[in-house]
C-alpha positions, 0 to 999 in steps of 0.5 A, a space after each residue: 245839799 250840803 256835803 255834810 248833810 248826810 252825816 248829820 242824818 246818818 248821826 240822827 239816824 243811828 243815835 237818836 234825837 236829843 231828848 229832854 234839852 233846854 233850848 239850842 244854843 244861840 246860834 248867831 253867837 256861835 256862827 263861826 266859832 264852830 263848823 257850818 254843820 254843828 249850827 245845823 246840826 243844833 238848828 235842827 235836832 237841838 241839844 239833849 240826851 241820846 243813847 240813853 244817856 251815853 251821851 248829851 249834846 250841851 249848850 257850850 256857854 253852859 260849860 265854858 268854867 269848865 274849860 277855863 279850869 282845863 285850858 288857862 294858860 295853856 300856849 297852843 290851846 285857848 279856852 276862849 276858842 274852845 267850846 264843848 258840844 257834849 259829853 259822856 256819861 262819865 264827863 269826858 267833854 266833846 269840844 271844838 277849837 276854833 284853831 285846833 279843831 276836835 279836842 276831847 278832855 278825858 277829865 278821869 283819866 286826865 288826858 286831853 287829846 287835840 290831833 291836829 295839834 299834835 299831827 299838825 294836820 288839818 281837814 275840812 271842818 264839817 267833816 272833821 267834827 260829823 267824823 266825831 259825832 259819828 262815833 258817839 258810842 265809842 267805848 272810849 266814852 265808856 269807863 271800866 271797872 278794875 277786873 276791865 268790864 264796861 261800866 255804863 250799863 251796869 250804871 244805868 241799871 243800878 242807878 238809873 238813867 242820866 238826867 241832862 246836866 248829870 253824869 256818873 262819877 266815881 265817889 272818891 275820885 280816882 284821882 284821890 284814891 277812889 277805886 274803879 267799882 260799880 259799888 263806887 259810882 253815883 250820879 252827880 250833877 255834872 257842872 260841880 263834878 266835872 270842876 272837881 275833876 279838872 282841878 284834882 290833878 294835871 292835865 296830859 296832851 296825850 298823842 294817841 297815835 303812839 303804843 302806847 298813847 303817850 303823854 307829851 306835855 302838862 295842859 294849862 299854865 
């Protein structure tokens, strides 16, 4: 058995089967743009929604403008190496650079986060992406009202349960004024949604080592 396999299991095991995707990406093509255990992890379980829409494993190619409008012109971080595994229920996009391993762009916040990147460290590729799958139910994908009560399940309640391809958003968006209430949020189509979002302000690098997490750099051109 490979030395991932267990991870892989234990993913499934605490979040649940993607439900309700389209077919898994083409593995062939993505062979060596990302870890051995990703390709496993699609050939076995395919790509969808888990905890309720918390989460959804995507197909990368389908999300590929999304980082071109991220990451074009940026010296160290290469759109053409980067390929999003999934995202949360309010867009923040799960990716895996062929260089700089785990990257995760907050694209409400306007942050992106690549460790290696910034720590210069490295580690096996097939724990480091299962490491980040095992924290799916981070409440870092979760967003938070002005008053700092989580937004997710008050969402779902209100409405509904996520679709694959949508998200929540917030209507206007925080980046032109909108306000961090549930009277706020609606369910949007994610592909058009998450353009706006990386359009509507600058990108930070963050190094969330530092306290507080502090912003090194504009991303992009």
């Amino acid at each position: 058995m490979n030395n991932y396999q267990a991870r892989l299991d234990s993913i499934v095991q605490d979040f649940g089967f993607p439900e309700n995707g389209t077919a898994r990406p083409d593995l062939g093509y993505y062979r060596g743009k990302v870890p051995e255990a990703m390709i496993d992890f699609w050939q076995q379980n395919g790509i969808g929604i888990v905890l309720d829409g918390y989460f959804q494993f995507c197909d990368p190619g389908h999300y590929d403008g999304i980082l071109k409008l991220v990451f074009s012109g940026d010296p160290d971080i290469h759109a053409e190496q980067t390929h999003a595994l999934g995202f949360g229920a309010f867009g923040t996009i799960i990716a895996w650079n062929e260089i700089h391993q785990d990257v995760i762009v907050d694209l409400v916040k306007g942050h992106v986060s690549c460790p290696a990147l910034v720590s210069g460290k490295k580690y096996d590729p097939n724990l480091a992406v299962t490491s980040q799958l095992m924290l799916l139910d981070d409440p870092t994908l979760d967003e938070y009202d002005a008053n700092a009560k989580k937004l997710f399940k008050p969402a779902r309640s209100k409405l509904g349960k996520l679709g694959v391809g949508q998200i929540y958003g917030f209507k206007p968006i925080l980046a032109l004024g909108g306000n961090r209430a549930l009277a706020n949020l609606s369910i949007y189509e994610a592909l058009p949604h998450m353009a706006i979002l990386a359009q509507a302000h600058d990108l930070q690098l963050m190094d969330n080592t530092a306290f507080p997490p502090t912003a090194l750099r504009a991303v992009g051109s």
